[in-house]
C-alpha positions in Angstrom: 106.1 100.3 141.3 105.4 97.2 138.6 106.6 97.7 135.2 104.3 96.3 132.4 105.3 95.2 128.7 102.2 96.5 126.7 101.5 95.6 122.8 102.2 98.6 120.7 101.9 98.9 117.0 102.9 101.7 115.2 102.1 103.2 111.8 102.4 105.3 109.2 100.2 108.7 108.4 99.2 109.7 104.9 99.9 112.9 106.1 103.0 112.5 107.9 104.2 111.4 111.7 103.5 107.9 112.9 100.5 107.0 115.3 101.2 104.1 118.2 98.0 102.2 119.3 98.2 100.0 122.6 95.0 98.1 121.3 94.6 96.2 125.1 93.8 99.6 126.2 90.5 101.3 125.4 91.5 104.8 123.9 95.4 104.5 124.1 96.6 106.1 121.2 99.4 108.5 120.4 100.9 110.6 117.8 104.1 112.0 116.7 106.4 113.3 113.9 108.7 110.1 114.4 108.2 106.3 115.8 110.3 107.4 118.7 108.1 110.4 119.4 104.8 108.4 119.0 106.2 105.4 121.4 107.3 108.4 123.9 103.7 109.9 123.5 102.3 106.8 124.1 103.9 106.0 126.9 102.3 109.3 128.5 99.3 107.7 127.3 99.6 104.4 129.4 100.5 106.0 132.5 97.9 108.1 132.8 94.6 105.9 131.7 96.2 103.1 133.5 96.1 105.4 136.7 92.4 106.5 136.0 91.9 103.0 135.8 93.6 102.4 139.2 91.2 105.6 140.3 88.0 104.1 139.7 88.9 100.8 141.0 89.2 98.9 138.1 91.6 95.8 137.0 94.7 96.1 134.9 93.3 95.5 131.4 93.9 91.7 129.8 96.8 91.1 127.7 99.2 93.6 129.7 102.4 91.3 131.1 104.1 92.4 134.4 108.1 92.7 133.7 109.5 90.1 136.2 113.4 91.3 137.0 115.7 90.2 134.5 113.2 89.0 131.7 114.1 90.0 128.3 111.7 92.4 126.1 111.6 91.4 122.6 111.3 94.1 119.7 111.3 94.7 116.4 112.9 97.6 114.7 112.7 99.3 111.3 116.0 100.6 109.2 116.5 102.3 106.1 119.4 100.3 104.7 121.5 101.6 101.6 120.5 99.9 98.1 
């Protein structure tokens, strides 16, 4: 099975919870009440569309990487530090 680094960005909702959009990916978009329940959501997402994709025949989209063994994943991460 190939494992794929996607781009995900993740914000904040006015009215609460955190929405993650893989932008390379026509209609991937997830919710949840925290980052790490958005990115998990997301994830869901991915699988799924990228398997209809599969389905129909179609090409992985542009702008997804294929995760060679050993390669490092770069991230960023948000913390709410003391003042």
């Amino acid at each position: 099975m190939t494992k794929l680094v996607i781009p995900v960005e993740v914000e904040a909702l006015e009215e609460g919870g955190y929405l993650a959009i893989c932008s390379v990916i026509q209609g991937c978009h997830a919710e949840g009440e925290t980052v790490a329940e958005a990115l998990e959501n997301l994830e869901d997402v991915v699988r799924i569309l990228l398997e209809l994709q599969k389905e129909d025949g179609l090409p992985l989209p542009e702008g997804l990487e294929k995760l060679e063994q050993g390669a490092t994943i770069k991230a960023q991460l948000v913390v709410t530090a003391p003042e």
